[in-house]
C-alpha positions, 0 to 999 in steps of 0.5 A: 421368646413368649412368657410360656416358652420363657417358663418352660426354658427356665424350668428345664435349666432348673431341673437339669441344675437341680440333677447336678447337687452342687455343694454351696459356696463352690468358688473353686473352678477346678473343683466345679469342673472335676464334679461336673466331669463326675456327673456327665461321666467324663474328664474335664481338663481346664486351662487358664491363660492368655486366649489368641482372639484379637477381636472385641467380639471373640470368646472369653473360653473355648471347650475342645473335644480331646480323645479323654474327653474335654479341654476347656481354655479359658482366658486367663488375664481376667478377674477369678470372678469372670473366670469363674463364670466363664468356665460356669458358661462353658461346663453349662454348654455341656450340661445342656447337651451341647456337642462341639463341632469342628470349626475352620474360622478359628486359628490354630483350631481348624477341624477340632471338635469345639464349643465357642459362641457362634453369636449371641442369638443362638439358643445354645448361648441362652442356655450356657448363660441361664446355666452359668447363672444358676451356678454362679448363684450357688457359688455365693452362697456360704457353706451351710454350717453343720451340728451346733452351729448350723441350728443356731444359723437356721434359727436366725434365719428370717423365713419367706413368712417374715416369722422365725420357727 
């Protein structure tokens, strides 16, 4: 990917982030899925438990296409962190425009409607990751404090300029 074309991408990851309006420190994934559900018009379920795939290279979640929208499994034996960007991952397929297709490679899913990674190479997994990236990055920050407290945080703050206001 050239520079310019590396620019123009995260660029077009940034505005469709920037549409969404997440709340700082957002670490809750449910939460996170039911506001992205709430933008893209849509019921997002999630489900965390142990995934069926045996091999190294197999997905950490997978989204379903249901009749009320989409069921997003995620592994559910890892770390809140990794779980974290993982749904983070998955909701970015979905903010990207990203449709789920059937599938006959995997068991116990053939023919479903399903978002997965096909490989690492594919643009579509860019973007998800470019995406879960930025949420991932908004998660930590801590909730912005309000009235009295808030002024006293913003005045401490160090400004780009290196000079406080």
């Amino acid at each position: 990917m050239t520079w310019c074309r590396a620019a123009r991408h995260a660029r077009r990851m940034q505005r469709l982030f920037d549409a969404l309006d997440l709340p700082d420190g957002i670490t809750d994934p449910y939460e996170l899925c039911r506001l992205v559900g709430e933008h893209l018009d849509c019921r997002i379920d999630l489900e965390f438990a142990p995934l069926p795939f045996d091999r190294p290279e197999s997905p950490c979640g997978v989204t379903l296409l249901t009749p009320g929208g989409y069921l997003m499994l995620v592994e559910g034996g890892t770390w809140p962190g990794h779980r974290l960007h993982i749904v983070a991952h998955e909701l970015g397929h979905l903010l990207c425009g990203h449709v789920p297709a059937p599938r006959d490679d995997i068991p116990g899913l053939r023919g479903i409607p399903v978002l997965t990674r096909l490989s690492y190479r594919d643009p579509r997994e860019r973007d998800a990751e470019a995406m879960a990236g930025l949420i991932g990055r908004r998660a930590m920050l801590p909730p912005r404090p309000t009235g009295r407290a808030g002024r006293i945080y913003n005045s401490l703050r160090p400004r780009r300029s290196g000079v406080r206001r």
